[in-house]
C-alpha positions in Angstrom: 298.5 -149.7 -51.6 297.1 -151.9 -48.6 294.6 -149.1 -46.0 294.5 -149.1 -42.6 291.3 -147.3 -40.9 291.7 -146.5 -36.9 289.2 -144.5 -35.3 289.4 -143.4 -31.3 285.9 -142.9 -29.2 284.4 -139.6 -30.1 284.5 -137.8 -26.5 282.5 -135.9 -24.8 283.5 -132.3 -25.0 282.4 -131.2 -21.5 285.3 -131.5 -19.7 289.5 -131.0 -19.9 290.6 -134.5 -21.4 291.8 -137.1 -19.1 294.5 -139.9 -19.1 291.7 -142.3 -20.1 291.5 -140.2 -23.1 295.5 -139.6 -24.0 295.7 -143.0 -23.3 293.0 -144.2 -26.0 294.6 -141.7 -28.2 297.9 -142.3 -27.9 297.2 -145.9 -28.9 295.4 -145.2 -31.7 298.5 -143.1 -33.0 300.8 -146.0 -32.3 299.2 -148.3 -34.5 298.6 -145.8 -37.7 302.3 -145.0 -36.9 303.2 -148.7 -37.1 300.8 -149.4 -40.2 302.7 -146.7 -42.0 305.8 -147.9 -41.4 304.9 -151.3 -42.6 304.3 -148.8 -46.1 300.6 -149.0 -45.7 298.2 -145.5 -46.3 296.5 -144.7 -42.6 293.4 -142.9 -42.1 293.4 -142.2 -38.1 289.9 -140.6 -36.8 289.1 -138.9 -33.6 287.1 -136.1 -33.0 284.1 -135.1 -29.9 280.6 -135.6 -29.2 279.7 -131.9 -28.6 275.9 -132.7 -28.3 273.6 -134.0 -25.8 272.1 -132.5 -22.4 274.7 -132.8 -19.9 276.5 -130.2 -22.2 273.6 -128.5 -22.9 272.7 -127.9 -19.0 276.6 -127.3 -18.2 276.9 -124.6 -20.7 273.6 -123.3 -19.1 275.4 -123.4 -15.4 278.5 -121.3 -16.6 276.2 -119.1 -19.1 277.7 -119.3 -22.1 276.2 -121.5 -25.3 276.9 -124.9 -25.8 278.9 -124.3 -29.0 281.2 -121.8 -26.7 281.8 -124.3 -24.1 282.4 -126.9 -26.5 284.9 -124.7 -28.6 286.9 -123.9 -25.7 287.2 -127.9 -24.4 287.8 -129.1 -28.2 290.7 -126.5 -28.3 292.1 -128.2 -24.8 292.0 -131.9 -27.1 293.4 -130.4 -29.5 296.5 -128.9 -27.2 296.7 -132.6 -25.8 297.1 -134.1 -29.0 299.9 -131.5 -29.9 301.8 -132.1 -26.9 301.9 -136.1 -27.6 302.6 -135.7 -31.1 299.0 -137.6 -32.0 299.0 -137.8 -36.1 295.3 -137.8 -36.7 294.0 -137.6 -40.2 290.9 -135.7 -39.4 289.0 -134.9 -36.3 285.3 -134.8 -36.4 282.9 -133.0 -34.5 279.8 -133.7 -34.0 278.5 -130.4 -34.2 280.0 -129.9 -37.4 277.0 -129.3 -40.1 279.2 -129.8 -43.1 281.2 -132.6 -42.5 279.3 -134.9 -39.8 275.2 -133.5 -40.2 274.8 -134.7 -43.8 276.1 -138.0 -43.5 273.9 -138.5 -40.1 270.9 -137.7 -41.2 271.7 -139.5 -44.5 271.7 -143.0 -42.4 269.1 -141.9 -40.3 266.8 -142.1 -43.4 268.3 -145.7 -44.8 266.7 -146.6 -41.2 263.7 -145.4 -41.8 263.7 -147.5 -45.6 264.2 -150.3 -43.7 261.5 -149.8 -41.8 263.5 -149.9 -38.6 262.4 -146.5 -36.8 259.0 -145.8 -35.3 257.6 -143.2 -33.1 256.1 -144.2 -29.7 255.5 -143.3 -26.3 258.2 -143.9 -24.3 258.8 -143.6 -20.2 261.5 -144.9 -18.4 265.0 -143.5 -16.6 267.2 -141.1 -17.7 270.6 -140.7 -16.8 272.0 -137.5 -18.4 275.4 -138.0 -17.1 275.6 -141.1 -19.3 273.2 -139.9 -21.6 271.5 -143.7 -21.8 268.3 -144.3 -21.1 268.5 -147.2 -17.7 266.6 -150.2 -16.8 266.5 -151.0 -13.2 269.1 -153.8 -13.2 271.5 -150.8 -14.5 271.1 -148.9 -11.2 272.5 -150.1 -7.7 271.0 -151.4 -5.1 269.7 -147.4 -4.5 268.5 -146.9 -7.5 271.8 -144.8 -8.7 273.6 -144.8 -11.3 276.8 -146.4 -10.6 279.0 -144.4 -12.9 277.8 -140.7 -11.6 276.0 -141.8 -8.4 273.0 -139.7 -9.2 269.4 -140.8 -10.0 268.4 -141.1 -13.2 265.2 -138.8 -14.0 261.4 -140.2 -14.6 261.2 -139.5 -18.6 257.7 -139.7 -20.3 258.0 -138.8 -23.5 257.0 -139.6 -27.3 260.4 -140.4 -29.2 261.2 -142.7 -32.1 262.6 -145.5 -31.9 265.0 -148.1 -33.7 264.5 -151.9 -34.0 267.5 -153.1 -32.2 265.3 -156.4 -31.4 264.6 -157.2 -35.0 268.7 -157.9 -35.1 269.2 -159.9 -32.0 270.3 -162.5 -33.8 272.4 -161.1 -36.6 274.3 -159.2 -33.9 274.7 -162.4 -32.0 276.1 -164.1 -34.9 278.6 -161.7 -36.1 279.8 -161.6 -32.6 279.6 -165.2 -32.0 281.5 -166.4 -35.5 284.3 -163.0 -34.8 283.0 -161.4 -38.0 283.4 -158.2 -36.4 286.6 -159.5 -33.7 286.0 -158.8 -30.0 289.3 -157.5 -28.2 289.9 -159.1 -25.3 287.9 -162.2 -26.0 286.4 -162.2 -22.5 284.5 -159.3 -23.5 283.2 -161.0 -26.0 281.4 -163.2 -23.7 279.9 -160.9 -21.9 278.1 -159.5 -25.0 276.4 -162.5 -25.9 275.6 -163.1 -22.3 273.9 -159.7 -23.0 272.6 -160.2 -26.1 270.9 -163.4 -24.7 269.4 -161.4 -21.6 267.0 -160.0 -24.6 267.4 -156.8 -27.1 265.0 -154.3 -26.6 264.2 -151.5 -29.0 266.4 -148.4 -28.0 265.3 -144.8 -28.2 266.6 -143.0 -31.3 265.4 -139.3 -30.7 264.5 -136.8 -28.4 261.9 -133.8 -28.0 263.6 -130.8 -29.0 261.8 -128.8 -26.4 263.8 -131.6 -24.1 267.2 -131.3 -25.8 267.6 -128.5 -28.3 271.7 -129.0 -28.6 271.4 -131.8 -31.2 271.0 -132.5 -35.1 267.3 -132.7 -36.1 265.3 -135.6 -37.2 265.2 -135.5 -40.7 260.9 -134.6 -41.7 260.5 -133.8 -38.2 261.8 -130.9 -36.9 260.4 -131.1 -33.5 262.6 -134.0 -32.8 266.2 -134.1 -32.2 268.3 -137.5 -32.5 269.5 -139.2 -29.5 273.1 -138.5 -28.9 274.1 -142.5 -29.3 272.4 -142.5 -32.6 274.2 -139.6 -34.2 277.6 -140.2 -32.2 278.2 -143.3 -33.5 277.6 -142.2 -37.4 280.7 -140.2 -37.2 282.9 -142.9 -37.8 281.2 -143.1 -41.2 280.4 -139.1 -41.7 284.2 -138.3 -41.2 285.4 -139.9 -44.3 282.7 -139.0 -46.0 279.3 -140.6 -45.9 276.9 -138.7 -47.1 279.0 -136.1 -48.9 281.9 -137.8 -50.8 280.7 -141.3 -52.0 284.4 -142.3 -53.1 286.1 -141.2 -50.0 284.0 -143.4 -48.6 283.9 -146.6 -50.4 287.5 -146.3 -49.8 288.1 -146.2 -46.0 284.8 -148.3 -44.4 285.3 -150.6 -43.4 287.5 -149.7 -40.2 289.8 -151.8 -39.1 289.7 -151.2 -35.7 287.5 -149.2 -33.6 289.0 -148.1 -30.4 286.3 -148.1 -27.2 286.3 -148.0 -23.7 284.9 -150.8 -22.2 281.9 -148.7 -20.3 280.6 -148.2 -24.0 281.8 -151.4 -25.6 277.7 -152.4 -25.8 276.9 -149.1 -28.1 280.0 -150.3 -30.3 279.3 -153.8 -30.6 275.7 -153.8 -30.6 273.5 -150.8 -31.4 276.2 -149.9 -34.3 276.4 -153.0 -36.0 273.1 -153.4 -35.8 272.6 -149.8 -37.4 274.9 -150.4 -40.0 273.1 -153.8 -40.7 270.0 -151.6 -41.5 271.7 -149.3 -43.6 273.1 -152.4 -45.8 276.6 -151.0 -44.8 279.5 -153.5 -44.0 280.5 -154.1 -40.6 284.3 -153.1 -38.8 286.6 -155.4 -38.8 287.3 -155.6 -35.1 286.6 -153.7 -32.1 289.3 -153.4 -28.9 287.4 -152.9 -25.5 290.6 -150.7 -23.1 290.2 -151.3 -19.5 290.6 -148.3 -17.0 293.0 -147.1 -15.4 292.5 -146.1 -11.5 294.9 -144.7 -9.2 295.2 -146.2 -5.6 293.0 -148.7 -6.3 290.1 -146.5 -6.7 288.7 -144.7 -9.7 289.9 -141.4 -10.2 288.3 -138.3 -8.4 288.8 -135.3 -7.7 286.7 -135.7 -4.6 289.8 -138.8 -3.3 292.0 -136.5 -5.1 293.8 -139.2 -7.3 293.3 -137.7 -10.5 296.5 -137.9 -12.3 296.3 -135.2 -15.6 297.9 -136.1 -19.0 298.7 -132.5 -19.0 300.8 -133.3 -15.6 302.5 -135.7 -17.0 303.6 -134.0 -19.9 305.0 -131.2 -17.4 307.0 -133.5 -15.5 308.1 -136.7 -17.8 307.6 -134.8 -21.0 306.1 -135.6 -24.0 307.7 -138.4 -25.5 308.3 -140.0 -22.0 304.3 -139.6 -21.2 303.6 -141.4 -24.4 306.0 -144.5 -23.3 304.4 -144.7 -19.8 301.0 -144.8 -21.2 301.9 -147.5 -23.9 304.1 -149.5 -21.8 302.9 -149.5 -18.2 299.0 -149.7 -19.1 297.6 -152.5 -19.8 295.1 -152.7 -23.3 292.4 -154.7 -21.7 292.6 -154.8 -18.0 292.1 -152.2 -15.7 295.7 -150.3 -14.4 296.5 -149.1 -11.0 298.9 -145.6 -11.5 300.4 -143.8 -9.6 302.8 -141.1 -9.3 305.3 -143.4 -7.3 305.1 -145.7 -10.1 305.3 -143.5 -13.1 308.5 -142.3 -11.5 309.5 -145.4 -11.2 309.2 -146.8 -14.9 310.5 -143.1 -16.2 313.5 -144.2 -14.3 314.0 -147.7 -15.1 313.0 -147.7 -18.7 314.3 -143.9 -19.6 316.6 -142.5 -17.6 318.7 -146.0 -16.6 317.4 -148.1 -19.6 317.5 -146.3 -23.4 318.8 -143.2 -22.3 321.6 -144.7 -20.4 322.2 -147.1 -23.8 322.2 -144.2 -26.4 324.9 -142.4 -24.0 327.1 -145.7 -23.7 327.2 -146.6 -27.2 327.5 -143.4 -29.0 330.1 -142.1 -26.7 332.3 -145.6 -27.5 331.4 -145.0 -31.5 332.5 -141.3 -31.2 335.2 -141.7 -29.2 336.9 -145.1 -31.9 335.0 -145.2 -34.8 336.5 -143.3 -37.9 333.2 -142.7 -39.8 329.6 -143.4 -38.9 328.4 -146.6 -40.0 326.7 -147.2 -42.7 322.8 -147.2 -42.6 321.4 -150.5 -41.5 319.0 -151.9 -44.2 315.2 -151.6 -43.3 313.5 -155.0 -42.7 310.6 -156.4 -41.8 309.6 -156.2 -38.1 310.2 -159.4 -36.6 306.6 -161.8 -35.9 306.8 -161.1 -32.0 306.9 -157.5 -32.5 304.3 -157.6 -35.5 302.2 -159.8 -33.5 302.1 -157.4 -30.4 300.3 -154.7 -32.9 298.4 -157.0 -34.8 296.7 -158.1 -31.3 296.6 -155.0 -29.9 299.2 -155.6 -27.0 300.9 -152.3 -27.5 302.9 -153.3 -23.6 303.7 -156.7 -25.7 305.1 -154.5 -28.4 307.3 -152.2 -25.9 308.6 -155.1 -23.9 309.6 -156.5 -26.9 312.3 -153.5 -28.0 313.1 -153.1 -24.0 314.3 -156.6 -24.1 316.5 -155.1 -26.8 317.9 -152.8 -25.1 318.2 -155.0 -21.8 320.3 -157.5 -24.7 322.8 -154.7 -25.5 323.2 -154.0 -22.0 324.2 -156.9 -21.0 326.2 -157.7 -24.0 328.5 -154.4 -23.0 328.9 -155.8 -19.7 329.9 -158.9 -20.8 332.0 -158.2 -24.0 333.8 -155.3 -22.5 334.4 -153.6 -26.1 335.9 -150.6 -24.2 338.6 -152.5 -22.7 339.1 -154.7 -26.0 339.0 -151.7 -28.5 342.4 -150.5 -26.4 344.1 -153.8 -26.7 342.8 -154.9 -30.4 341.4 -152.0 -32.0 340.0 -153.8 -34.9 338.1 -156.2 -33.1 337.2 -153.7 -30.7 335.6 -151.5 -33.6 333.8 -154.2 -35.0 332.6 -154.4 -31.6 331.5 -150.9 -31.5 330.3 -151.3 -34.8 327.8 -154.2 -34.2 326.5 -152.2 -31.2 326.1 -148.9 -33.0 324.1 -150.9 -35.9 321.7 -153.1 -33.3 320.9 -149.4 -31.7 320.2 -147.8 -34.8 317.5 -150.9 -35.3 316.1 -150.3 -31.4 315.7 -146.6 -32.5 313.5 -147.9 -35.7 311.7 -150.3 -33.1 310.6 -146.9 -30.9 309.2 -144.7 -33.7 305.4 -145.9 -33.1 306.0 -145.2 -29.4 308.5 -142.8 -29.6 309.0 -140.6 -32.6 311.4 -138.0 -31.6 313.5 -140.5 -29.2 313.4 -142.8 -32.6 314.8 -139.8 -34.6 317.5 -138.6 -32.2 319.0 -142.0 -31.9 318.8 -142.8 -35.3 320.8 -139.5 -36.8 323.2 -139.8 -33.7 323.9 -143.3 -35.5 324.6 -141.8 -38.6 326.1 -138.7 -37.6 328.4 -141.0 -35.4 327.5 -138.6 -32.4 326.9 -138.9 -28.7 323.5 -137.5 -28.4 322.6 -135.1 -25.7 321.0 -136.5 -22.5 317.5 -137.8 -24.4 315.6 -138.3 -20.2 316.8 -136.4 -17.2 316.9 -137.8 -13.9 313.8 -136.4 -11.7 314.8 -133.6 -9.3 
């Protein structure tokens, strides 16, 4: 049986989740959905980066331990991922010392056999909100970091490092020649733009006196490794690097690793390079999401345009949250929400598009069909709906089965089978008929966007029912 391997950003577990987060997800679980239909067997990773000093000095402000404040955020992922119906596999932690500490500290010593880490002195700027060490052409024209708008702290320090230069142009070529694929390609100009600027070697490790919420450097136990360096293992650790040789073997290479595009340089550069030292092979493609903003302006709380997933859920629902998210925002560019608009498309696409469609047809089929019909034949997804998945265009994807349902529309209107079925009842069944089948097909369409929506429709199909009203109007 073919694999499919699709792995999310591990998150930072030192907040609630976001949308940028149910969003990532929430694509990630339509395409192992959509791989399994096609009869394939999924492995679908997320998990959180629980280590690192921002949590360690939040857990400090609020007085608990690191590991308590992370619990209780992984717990409020976790609750997300219920709520959307996300169909993970597994869902690493970085904290976890069975599953992700062996398999860490396993690479970190094929580095070392390269020869590709060595302690030295090291001073520079530290921003622990990003927890990246910054050059000055990172900061603004203040000297702040443009992500957190803080100053990045004066770091002297001895750490070990890793040879990212001694790969420059490895990295370059794999990215050049779309050995590992770049998605959207304009990000993949930007990467060799950077590449070209000049690799420098990158900071692997950090004092533990420094940062004592981390895995320690394997021989050295005064050292702790550098958030990036252990992070990005997981996707390696998780199915069993280090631990379980033939799980392994079986899932790496992934197919796909999901990133957003503030850490698409970690992904396509220090990993690859990494897993070039190791001797590991190298994923198959990487997709870069834009962001999504509200009002034109990143979200805050200080402009107070932070729209919650959790929000969502509470007004649209679940399934309803996962179709605005998959149709409405865009995979690669940046998307402006807002609540106007998310009611907007709920109503459009839900309440007046499939909802309204499911009602029509099922209460024609109930009201002059003698039997249900009998269970289309599953087929292969058509190439534009295929396509959509294959290049990651998951809005592609939806159009594609919303043009579907704008097709039966329109063919109601125009056909009129509820005025022919009362003046030539065979031909109007057959009518009915070819509707009720074409629905049944739209409901197959939905199931990686929709999985209950997909269910409901399809058993009112074969049940021959009028299903219940699947999206309310909003009060």
């Amino acid at each position: 049986m073919d694999k499919y391997f699709v792995t999310t950003p591990i998150y930072y577990s030192n907040a609630t989740p976001h949308i940028g987060h149910a969003y990532a997800t929430t694509i990630a679980d339509a395409l192992a959905r959509f791989h399994r239909l096609k009869g394939m067997e999924v492995f679908f990773l997320t998990g959180t980066a629980d280590h690192g000093q921002k949590i360690e000095r939040k857990a400090q402000e609020q007085g608990i331990s690191p590991q308590e404040l992370t619990d209780e955020n992984v717990q409020k992922f976790k609750d997300l991922y219920s709520k959307l119906e996300i169909t993970n596999d597994f869902f690493i932690r970085n904290s976890d010392q069975e599953n992700h500490w062996p398999g860490a500290q396993a690479l970190w010593n094929k580095l070392v056999e390269a020869g590709d880490i060595y302690k030295d002195s090291y001073e520079g700027l530290y921003c622990v909100g990003c927890e990246t060490f910054k050059t000055e052409k990172d900061l603004d024209e203040d000297g702040l970091c443009s992500d957190h708008n803080t100053a990045p702290e004066k770091v002297v320090e001895e750490n070990y490092f890793f040879r990212l230069s001694k790969y420059t142009g490895k990295v370059r070529e794999v990215i050049e020649t779309d050995t590992i694929d770049i998605y959207p390609k304009s990000r993949k100009n930007e990467l060799l733009s950077f590449i070209d600027s000049g690799l420098e070697d990158i900071s692997f490790s950090r004092p533990k006196e420094k940062v004592g919420w981390a895995i320690p450097v394997p021989d050295d136990p005064s050292h702790n490794m550098y958030v990036w360096c252990e992070e990005l293992s997981n996707y390696i650790t998780a199915i069993g690097y280090g631990r379980d040789e033939k799980s392994f073997k079986k899932w790496w290479p992934a197919d796909v690793h999901i990133v957003g595009k503030d850490i698409l340089r970690f992904h396509a550069i220090i990993w690859p390079a990494m897993l070039m030292s190791a001797g590991l092979p190298l994923p198959k493609a990487i997709l870069s999401t834009g962001l999504i903003i509200s009002g034109g302006k990143k979200m805050s709380k200080t402009l107070g345009n932070v729209i919650s997933p959790f929000e969502m859920i509470e007004r649209y629902g679940e399934e309803a949250t996962r179709y605005l998210l998959l149709r409405h925002v865009h995979p690669f560019e940046d998307t402006d929400v807002t609540w106007e608009r998310l009611d907007e498309w709920y109503t459009a696409g839900l309440v007046n598009g499939i909802g309204n469609l499911a009602s029509r047809i099922m209460k024609l089929a109930e009201q002059y069909l003698d039997a249900p019909v009998v269970r289309p034949e599953p087929t292969s997804f058509v190439q534009e709906y295929s396509d959509a998945f294959n290049n990651f265009e998951f809005n592609h994807a939806a159009d594609y089965v919303w043009k579907k349902i704008q097709e039966l529309d329109e063919r109601i209107a125009e056909e009129e089978p509820f005025k022919v079925v009362k003046e030539d009842a065979e031909r109007g069944k057959e009518m009915i008929t070819g509707l009720v089948e074409d629905l049944y097909i739209v409901g197959r369409l939905l199931k990686p966007f929709m999985t209950h929506t997909s269910d409901v429709i399809k058993k009112a199909v074969l049940e021959n029912k009028k299903p219940e009203n699947l999206f309310p109007r909003l009060s």
